[in-house]
C-alpha positions in Angstrom: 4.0 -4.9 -8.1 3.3 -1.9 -6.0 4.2 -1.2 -2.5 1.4 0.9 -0.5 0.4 1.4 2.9 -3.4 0.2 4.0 -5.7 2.9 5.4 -8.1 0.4 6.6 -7.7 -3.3 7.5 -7.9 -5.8 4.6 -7.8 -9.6 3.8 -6.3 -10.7 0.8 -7.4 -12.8 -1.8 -4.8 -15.9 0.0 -7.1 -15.1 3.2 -4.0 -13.4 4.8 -5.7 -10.4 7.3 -4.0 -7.0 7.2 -4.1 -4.3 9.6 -4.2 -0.5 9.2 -0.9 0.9 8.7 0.5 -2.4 7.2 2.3 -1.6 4.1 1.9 -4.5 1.4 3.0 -5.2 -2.2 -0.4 -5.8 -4.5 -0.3 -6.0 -8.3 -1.9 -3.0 -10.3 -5.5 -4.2 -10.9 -5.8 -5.0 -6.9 -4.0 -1.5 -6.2 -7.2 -0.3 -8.2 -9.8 -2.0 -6.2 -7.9 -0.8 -3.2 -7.9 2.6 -4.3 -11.9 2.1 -5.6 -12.6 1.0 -1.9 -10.9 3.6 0.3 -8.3 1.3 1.5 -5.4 2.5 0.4 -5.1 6.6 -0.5 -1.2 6.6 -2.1 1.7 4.2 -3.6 4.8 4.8 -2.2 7.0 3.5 -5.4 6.3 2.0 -8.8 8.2 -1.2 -10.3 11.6 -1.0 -9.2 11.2 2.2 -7.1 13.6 1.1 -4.3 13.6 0.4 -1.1 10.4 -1.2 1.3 9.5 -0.4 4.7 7.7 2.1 6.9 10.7 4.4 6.6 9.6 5.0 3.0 5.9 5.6 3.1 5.2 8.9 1.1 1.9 9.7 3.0 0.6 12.0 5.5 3.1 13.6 8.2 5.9 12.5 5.6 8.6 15.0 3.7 7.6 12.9 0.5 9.6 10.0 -1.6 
């Protein structure tokens, strides 16, 4: 699994609706969809890679992961 934050909103395959900004864990082939679709730009850790939460994102306006 793969924690990344969404760029756009986005509904799950479970129906679950998530907004903007939310930061979600998705397996591989869904990060690529994601990614395909312009939902989501970055990952913020691989398997294993630590910590979750917004204090972690590795995007835009942050001094990296």
């Amino acid at each position: 699994m793969v924690y990344v934050k969404l760029e756009s909103d986005w509904t799950d395959g479970n129906g679950v609706s998530h907004s903007a900004g939310d930061s979600v864990d998705v397996d591989a082939a869904t990060l690529a969809t994601l990614q395909a679709e312009g939902i989501v730009s970055e990952q913020t850790h691989g398997p294993g890679g630590g910590g979750k939460g917004p204090d972690k994102w590795a995007g835009p306006g942050s001094s990296g992961a």
